[in-house]
ROROVEX-37033 format. One record per residue (C-alpha): residue number from 1; residue in one letter; x negated, y negated, z. Coordinates in nm, 3 decimals. Last residue first. Layout:
% residues N
ATOM   k r      px      py      pz
ATOM NUM a       X       Y       Z
...
% end
This chain:
% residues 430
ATOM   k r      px      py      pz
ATOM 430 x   0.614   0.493   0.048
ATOM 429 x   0.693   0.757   0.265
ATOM 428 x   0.576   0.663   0.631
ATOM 427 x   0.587   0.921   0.907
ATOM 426 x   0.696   1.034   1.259
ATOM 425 x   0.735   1.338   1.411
ATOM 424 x   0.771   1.356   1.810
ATOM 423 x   0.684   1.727   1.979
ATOM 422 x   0.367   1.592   2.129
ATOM 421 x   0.222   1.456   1.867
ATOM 420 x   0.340   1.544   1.464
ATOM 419 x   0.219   1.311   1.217
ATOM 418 x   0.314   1.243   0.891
ATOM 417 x   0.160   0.994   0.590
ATOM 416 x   0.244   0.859   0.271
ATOM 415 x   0.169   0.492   0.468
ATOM 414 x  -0.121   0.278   0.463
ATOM 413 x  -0.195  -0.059   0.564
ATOM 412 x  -0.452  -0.024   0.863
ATOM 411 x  -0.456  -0.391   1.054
ATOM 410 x  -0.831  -0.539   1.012
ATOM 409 x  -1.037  -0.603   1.331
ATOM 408 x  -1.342  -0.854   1.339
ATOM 407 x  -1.671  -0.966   1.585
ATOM 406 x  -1.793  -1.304   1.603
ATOM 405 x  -1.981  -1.507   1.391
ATOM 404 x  -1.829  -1.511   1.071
ATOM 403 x  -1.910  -1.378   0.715
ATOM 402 x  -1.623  -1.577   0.433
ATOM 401 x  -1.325  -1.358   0.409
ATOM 400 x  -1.180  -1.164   0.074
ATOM 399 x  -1.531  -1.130  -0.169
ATOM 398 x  -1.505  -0.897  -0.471
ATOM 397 x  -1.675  -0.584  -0.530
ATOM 396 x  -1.577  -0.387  -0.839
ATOM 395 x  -1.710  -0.046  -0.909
ATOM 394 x  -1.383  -0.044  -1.121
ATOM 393 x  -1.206   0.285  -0.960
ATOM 392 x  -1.362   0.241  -0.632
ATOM 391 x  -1.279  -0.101  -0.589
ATOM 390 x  -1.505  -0.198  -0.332
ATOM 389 x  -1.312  -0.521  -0.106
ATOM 388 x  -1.542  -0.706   0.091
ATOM 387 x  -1.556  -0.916   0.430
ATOM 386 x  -1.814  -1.138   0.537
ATOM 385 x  -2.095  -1.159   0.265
ATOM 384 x  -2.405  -1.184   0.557
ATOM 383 x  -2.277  -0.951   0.825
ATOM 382 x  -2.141  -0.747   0.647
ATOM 381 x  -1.772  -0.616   0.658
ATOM 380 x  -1.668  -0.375   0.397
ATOM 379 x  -1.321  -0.265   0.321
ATOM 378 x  -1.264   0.012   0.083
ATOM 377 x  -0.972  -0.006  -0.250
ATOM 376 x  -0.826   0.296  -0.427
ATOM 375 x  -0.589   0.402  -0.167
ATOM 374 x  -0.516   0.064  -0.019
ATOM 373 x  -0.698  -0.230   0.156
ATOM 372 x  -0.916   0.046   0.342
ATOM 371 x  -1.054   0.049   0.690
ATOM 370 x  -1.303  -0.187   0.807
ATOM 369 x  -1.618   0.020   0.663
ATOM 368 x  -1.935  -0.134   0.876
ATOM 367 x  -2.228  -0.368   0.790
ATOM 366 x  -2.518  -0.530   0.970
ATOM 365 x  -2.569  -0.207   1.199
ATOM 364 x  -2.945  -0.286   1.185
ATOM 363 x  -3.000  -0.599   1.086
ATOM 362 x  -3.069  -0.665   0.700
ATOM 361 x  -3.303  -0.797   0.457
ATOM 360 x  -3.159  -0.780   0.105
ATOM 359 x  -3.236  -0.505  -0.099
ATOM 358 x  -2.922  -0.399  -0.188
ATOM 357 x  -2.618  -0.322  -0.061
ATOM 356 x  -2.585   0.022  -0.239
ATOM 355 x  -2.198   0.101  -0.273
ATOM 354 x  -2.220   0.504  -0.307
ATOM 353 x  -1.956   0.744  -0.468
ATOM 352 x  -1.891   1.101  -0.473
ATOM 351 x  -1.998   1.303  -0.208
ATOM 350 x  -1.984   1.634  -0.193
ATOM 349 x  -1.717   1.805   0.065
ATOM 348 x  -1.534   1.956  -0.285
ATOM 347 x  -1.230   1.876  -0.123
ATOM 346 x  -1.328   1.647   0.111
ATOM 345 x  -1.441   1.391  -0.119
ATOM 344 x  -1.710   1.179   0.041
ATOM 343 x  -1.767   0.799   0.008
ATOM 342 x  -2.050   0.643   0.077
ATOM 341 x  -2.160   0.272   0.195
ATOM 340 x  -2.500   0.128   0.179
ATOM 339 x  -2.826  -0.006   0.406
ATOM 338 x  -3.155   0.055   0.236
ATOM 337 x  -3.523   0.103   0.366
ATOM 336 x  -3.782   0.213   0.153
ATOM 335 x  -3.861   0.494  -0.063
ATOM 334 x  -4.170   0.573  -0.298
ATOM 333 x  -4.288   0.381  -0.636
ATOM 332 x  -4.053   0.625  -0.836
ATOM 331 x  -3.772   0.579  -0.614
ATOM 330 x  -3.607   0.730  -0.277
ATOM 329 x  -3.363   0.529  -0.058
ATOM 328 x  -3.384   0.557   0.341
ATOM 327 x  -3.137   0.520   0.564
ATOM 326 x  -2.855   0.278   0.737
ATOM 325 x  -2.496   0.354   0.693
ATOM 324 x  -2.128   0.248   0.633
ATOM 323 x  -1.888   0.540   0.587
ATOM 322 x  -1.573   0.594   0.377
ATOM 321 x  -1.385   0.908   0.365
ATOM 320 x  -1.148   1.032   0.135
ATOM 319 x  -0.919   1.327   0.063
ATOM 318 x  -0.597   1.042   0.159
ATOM 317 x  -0.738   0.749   0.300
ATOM 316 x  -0.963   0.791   0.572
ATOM 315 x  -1.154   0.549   0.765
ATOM 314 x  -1.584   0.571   0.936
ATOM 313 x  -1.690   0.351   1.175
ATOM 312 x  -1.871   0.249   1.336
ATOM 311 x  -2.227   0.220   1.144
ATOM 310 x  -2.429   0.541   1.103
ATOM 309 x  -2.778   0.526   1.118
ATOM 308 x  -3.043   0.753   0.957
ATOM 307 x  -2.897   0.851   0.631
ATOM 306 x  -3.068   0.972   0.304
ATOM 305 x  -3.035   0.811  -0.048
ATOM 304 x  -3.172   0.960  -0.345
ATOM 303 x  -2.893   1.191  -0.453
ATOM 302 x  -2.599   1.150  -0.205
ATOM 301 x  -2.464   1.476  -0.339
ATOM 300 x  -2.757   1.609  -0.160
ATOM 299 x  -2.562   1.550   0.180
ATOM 298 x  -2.356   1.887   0.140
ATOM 297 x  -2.101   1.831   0.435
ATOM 296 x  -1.917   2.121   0.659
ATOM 295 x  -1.588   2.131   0.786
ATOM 294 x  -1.505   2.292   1.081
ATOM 293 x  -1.167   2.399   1.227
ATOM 292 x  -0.835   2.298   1.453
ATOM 291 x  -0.945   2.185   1.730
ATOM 290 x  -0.670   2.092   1.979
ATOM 289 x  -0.568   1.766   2.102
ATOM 288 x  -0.663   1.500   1.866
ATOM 287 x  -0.341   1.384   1.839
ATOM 286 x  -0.244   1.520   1.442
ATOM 285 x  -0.395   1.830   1.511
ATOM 284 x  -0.782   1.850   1.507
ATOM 283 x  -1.072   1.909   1.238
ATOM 282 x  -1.449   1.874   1.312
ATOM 281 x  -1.665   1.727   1.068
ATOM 280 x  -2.008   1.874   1.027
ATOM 279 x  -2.360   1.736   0.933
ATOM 278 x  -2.591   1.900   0.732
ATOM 277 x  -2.882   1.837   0.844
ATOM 276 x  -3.056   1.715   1.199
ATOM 275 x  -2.898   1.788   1.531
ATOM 274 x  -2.957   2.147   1.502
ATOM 273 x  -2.615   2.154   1.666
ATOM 272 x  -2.478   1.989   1.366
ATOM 271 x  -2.444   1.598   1.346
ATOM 270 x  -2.106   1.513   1.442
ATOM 269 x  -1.803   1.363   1.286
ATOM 268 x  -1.415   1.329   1.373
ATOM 267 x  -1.116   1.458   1.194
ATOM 266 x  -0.753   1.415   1.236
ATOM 265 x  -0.454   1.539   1.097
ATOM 264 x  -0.245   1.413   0.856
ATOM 263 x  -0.214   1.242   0.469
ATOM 262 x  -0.226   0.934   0.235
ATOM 261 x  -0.300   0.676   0.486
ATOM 260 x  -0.510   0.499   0.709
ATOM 259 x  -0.632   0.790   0.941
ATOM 258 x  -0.939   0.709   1.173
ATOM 257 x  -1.228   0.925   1.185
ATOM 256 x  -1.296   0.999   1.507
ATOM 255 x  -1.679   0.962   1.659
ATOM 254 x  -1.649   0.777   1.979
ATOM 253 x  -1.295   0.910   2.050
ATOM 252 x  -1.449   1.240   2.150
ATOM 251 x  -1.183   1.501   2.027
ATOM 250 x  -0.987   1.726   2.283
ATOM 249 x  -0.810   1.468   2.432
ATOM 248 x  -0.689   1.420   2.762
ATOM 247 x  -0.310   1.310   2.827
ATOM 246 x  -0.191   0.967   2.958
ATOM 245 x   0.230   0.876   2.894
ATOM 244 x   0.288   0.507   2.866
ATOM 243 x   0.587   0.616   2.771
ATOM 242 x   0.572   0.343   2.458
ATOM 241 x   0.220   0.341   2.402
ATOM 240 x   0.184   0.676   2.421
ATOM 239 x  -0.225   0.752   2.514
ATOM 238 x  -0.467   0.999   2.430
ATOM 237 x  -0.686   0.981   2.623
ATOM 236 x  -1.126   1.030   2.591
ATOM 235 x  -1.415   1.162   2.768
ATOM 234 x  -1.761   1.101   2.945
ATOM 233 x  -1.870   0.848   2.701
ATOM 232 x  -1.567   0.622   2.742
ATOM 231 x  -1.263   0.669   2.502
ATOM 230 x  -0.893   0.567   2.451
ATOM 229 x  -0.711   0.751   2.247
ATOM 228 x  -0.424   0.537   2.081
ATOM 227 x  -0.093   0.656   1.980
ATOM 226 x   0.258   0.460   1.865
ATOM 225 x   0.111   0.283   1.545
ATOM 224 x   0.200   0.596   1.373
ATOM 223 x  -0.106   0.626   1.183
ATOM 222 x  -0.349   0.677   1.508
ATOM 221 x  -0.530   0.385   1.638
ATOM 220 x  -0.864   0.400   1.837
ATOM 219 x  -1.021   0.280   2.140
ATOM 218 x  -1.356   0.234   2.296
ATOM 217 x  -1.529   0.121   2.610
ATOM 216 x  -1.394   0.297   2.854
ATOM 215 x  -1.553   0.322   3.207
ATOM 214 x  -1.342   0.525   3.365
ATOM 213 x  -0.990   0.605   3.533
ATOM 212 x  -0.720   0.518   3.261
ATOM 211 x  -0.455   0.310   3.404
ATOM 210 x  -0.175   0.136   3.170
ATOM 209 x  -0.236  -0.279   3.110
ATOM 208 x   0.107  -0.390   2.897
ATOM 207 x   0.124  -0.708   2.761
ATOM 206 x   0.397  -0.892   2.598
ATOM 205 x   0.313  -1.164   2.338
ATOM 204 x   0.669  -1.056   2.140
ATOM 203 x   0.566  -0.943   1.796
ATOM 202 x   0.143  -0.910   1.883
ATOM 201 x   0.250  -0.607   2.172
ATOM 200 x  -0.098  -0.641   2.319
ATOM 199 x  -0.138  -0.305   2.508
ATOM 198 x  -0.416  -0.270   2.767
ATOM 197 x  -0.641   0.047   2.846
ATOM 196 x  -0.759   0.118   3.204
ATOM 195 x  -1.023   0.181   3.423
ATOM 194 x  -1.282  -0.045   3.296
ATOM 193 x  -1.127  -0.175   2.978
ATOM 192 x  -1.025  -0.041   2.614
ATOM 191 x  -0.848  -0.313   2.410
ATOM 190 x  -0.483  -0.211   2.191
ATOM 189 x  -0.354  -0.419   1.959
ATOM 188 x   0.015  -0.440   1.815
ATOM 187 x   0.211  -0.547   1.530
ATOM 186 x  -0.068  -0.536   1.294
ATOM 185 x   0.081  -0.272   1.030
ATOM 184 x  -0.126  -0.038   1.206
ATOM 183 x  -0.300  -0.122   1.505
ATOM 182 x  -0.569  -0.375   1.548
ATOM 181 x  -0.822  -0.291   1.814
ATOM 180 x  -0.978  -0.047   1.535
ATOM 179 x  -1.289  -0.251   1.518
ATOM 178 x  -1.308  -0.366   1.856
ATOM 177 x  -1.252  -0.689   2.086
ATOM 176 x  -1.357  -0.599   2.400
ATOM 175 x  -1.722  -0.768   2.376
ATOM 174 x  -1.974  -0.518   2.467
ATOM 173 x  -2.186  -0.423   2.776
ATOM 172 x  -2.492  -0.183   2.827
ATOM 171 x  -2.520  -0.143   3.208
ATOM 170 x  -2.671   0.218   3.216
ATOM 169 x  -2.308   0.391   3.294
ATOM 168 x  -2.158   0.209   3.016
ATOM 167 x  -1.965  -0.181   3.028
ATOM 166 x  -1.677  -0.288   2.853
ATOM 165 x  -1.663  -0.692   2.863
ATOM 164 x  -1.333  -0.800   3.045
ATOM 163 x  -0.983  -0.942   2.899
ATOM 162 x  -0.745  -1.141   3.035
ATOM 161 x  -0.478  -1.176   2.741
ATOM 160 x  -0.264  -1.489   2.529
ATOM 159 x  -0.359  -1.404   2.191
ATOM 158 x  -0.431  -1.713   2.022
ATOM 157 x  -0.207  -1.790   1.639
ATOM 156 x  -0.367  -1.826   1.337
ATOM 155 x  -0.178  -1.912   1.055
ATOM 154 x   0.018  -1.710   0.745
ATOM 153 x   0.322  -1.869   0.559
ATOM 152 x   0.550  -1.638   0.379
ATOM 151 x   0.819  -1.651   0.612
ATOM 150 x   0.781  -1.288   0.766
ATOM 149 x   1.060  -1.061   0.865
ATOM 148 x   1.196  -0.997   1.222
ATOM 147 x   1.147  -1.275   1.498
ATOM 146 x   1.391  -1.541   1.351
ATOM 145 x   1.223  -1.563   1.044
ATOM 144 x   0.816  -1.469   1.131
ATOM 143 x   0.487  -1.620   1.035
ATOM 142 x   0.232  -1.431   0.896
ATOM 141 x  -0.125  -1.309   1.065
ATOM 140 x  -0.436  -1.385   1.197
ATOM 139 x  -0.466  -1.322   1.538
ATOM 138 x  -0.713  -1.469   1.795
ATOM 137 x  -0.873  -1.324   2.071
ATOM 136 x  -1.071  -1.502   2.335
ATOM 135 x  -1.371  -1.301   2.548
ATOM 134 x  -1.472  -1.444   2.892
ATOM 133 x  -1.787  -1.640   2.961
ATOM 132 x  -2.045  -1.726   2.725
ATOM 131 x  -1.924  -1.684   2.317
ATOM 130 x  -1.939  -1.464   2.011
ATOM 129 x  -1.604  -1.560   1.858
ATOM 128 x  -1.346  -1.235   1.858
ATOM 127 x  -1.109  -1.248   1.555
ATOM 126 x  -0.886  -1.014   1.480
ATOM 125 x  -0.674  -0.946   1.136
ATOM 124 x  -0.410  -0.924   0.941
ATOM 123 x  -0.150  -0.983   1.244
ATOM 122 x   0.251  -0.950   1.179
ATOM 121 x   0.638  -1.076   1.191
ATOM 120 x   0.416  -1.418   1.384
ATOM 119 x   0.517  -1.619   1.656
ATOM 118 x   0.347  -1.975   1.672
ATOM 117 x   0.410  -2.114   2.043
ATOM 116 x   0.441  -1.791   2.199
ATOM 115 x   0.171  -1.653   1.991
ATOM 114 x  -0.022  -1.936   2.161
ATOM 113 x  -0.114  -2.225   1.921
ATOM 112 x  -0.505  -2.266   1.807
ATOM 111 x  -0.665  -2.616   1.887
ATOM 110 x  -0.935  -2.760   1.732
ATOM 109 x  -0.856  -2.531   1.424
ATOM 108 x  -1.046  -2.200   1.370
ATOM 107 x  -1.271  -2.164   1.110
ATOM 106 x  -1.261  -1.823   0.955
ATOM 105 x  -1.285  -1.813   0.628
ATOM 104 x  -1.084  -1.781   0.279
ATOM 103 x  -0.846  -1.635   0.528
ATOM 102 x  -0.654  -1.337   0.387
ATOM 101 x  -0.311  -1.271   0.283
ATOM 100 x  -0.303  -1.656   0.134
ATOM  99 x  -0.530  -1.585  -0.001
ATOM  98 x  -0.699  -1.276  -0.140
ATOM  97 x  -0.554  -1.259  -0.444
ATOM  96 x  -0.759  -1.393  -0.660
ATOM  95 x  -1.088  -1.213  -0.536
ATOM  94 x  -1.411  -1.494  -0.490
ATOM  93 x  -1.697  -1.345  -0.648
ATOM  92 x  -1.936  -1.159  -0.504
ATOM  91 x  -2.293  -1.301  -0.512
ATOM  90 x  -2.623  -1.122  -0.517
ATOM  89 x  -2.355  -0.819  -0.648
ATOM  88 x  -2.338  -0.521  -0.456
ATOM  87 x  -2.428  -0.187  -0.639
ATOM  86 x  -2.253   0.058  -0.755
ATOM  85 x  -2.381   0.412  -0.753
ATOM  84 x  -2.199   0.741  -0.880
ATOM  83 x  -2.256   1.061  -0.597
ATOM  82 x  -2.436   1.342  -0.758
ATOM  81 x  -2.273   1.606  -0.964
ATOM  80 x  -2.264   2.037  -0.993
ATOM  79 x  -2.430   2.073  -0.628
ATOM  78 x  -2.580   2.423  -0.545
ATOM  77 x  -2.294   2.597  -0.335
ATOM  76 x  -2.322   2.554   0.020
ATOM  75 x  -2.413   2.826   0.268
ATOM  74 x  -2.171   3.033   0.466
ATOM  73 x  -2.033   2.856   0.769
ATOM  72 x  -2.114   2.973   1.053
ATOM  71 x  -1.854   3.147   1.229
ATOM  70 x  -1.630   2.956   1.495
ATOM  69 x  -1.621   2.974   1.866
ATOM  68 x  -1.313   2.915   2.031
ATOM  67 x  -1.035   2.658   2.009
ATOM  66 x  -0.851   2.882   1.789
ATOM  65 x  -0.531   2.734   1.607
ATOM  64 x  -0.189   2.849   1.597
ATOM  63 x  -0.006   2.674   1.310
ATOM  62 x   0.238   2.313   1.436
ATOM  61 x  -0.009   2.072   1.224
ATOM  60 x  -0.224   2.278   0.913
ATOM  59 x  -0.459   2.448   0.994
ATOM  58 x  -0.808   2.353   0.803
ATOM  57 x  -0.997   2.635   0.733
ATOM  56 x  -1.365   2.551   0.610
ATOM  55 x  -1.506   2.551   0.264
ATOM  54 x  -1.145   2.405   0.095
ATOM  53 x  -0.933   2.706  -0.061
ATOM  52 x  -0.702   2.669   0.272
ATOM  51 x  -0.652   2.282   0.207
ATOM  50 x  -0.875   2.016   0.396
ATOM  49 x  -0.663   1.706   0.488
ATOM  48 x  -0.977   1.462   0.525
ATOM  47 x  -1.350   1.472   0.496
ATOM  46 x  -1.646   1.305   0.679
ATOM  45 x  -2.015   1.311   0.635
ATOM  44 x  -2.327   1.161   0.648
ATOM  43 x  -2.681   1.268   0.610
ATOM  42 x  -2.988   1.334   0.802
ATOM  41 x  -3.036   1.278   1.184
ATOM  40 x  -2.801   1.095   1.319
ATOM  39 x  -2.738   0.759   1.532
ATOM  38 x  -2.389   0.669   1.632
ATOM  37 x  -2.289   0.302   1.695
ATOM  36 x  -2.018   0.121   1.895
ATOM  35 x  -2.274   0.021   2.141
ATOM  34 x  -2.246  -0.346   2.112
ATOM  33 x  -2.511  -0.537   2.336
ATOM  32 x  -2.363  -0.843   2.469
ATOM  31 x  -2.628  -1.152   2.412
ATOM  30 x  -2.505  -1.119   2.043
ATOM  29 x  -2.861  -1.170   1.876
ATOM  28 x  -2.698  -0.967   1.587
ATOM  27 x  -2.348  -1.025   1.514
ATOM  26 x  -2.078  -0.731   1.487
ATOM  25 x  -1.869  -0.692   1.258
ATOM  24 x   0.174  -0.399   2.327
ATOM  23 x   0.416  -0.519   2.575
ATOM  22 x   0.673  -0.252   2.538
ATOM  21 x   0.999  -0.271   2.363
ATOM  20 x   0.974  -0.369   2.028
ATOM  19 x   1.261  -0.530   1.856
ATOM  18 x   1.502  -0.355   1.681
ATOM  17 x   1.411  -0.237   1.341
ATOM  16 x   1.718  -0.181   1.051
ATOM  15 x   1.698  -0.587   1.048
ATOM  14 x   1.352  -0.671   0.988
ATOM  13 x   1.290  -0.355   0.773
ATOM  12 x   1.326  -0.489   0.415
ATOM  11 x   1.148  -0.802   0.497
ATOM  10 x   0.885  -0.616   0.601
ATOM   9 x   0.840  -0.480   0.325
ATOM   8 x   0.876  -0.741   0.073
ATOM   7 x   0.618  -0.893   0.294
ATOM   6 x   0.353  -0.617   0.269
ATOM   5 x   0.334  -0.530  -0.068
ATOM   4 x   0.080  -0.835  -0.140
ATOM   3 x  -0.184  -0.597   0.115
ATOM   2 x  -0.129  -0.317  -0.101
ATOM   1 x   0.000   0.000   0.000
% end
């Protein structure tokens, strides 16, 4: 679903939906160190809705599934195709249709109305300025007609919340604003804090703070916009927004692989128990509850590049998986450093497109996937272009949101998908 889709449809459901009833990248020299980073050894991975001739079994939601030990996978096939390379342009142009969907940049007026003051039918993004003292959100999003549909005119708007740094065992903090804080269709944001996870509800300003013992520092939308785990480094919930019901999780929230659209189940990505290549994704029912298989990737599709650092985090859309990463690329005169983003098709598990950033000089952990704009379309936040869209049909990369200093969430926009949690279906046929 494209981003210009959006107010017909909401439009279309502002009277059939009654209100909501509960309250619900990164710069470097941040003084706040972000720890929403994985290193690996070797490659990068991640798949989607694996069907039963795919390497590994994937079960679908609702089969029995076996929590034990698995078999090793048997080797992988030699390769037929590497991974096609785009490459970013010194200067991406402008798109046409970015505004007034997106900012053309984010500069904040001298003084932002309160949600209260400037409602909105729903948030694009969030914006988190790198500052002293405590953390201020801002949405980003269109204004509403009598608090259902929007009016076609998009502002920012401050998000009335007290919010803390997230802090690990060893003292590490980060700024509580993260990249899946957003929740689908932007009508509500969730922010992991010490011992508990709070619930903007963006509609009506209402906030909701529900206990979670722990240090969490991380949280993470599921499709239905009614489910967030909530994760610290010793574990992760899985939390219903509107019971406020707490379960644990099976998955570690740290290294999910969100769902945007296009599909079910979950997935999340390790580095094998070698801890070097290949890496594996692990499969789990729709709420991350039970495992149900293991997917392995075959990293030579990626050709001459090789991954060292993955960026948070990686979003699926349908058999697809896009990652941001740090690594090494090979050439005739040797290999150097590179930062790009790949793509992996979980059907074949190969990958089959890279965006190569270039040879600019980078941080580490400059650039990150932000979801995806549709089915055909990743977002890419860097740190010096801002935010991206990669065409992956085109090779096209065109500019939406000048860089900013501070840290961003994107609403997910997808649909033509179902999930099952807990006994509740829900889905989204487009």
């Amino acid at each position: 679903m494209s981003r210009e889709d959006l107010h017909a449809m909401f439009e279309a459901l502002a009277e059939d939906v009654p209100p909501p009833h509960l309250a619900g990248p990164a710069a470097a020299g941040a003084a706040r160190v972000r720890r929403r980073r994985t290193v690996v050894a070797g490659a990068l991975a991640a798949v989607v809705l694996i069907s039963g001739a795919a390497v590994a079994a994937w079960r679908p939601t609702g089969a029995d599934v076996t929590t034990g030990p698995t078999a090793s996978p048997a080797p992988l096939p030699q390769p037929s195709a590497l991974a096609r390379v785009d490459r970013l342009p010194a200067e991406p142009a402008r798109s046409p249709r970015s505004e007034p969907y997106w900012p053309a940049s984010i500069n904040l007026p001298a003084r932002v109305p309160t949600l209260a003051e400037a409602p909105i039918s729903h948030a694009v993004m969030l914006y988190s300025p790198i500052a002293t003292g405590a953390s201020a959100i801002y949405a980003y999003g269109e204004g509403t007609v009598n608090g259902g549909s929007g009016d076609g005119r998009f502002h920012w708007a401050r998000v009335d919340v007290d919010l803390v740094d997230t802090r690990d065992a060893g003292g590490n903090q980060a700024m509580p604003l993260g990249v899946n804080s957003l929740g689908p269709m932007g009508t509500r944001a969730a922010f992991a804090q010490p011992d508990a996870a709070v619930i903007v509800d963006l509609l009506t300003g209402d906030v909701a703070r529900i206990a979670l013992p722990g240090l969490n520092e991380q949280v993470t939308w599921l499709a239905d916009g009614r489910h967030v785990l909530v994760s610290s480094e010793a574990e992760t919930w899985l939390v219903d927004v509107q019971t406020r019901s707490v379960v644990r999780a099976a998955v570690a929230g740290q290294r999910v692989t969100p769902l945007v659209g296009g599909g079910s189940g979950l997935t999340a990505l390790i580095p094998a128990d070698t801890g070097a290549e290949p890496l594996e994704l692990l499969a789990y029912d729709d709420g991350g509850l039970a495992r149900t298989g293991t997917v392995p990737v075959d990293s030579r599709t990626l050709g001459a590049y090789r991954i060292s650092y993955l960026s948070p985090r990686g979003w699926r859309y349908g058999d697809l998986v896009a990652f941001a990463a740090n690594g090494q690329l090979s050439t005739a005169n040797g290999s150097g450093p590179r930062d790009f983003v790949a793509v992996l098709d979980a059907r074949t598990g190969a990958f089959t497109q890279v965006l190569d950033l270039g040879e600019r000089d980078r941080n580490k952990g400059c650039c990150a996937v932000y979801g995806w704009q549709n089915s055909n379309e990743v977002l890419v936040y860097t740190q010096q272009e801002g935010l991206l869209a990669w065409d992956l049909s085109t090779g096209r990369v065109v500019r939406l949101v000048d860089p900013a200093l501070g840290l961003v969430s994107v609403a997910p926009m997808g649909c033509d998908w179902h999930l099952t949690i807990g006994g509740v279906s829900a889905d989204c046929i487009q």
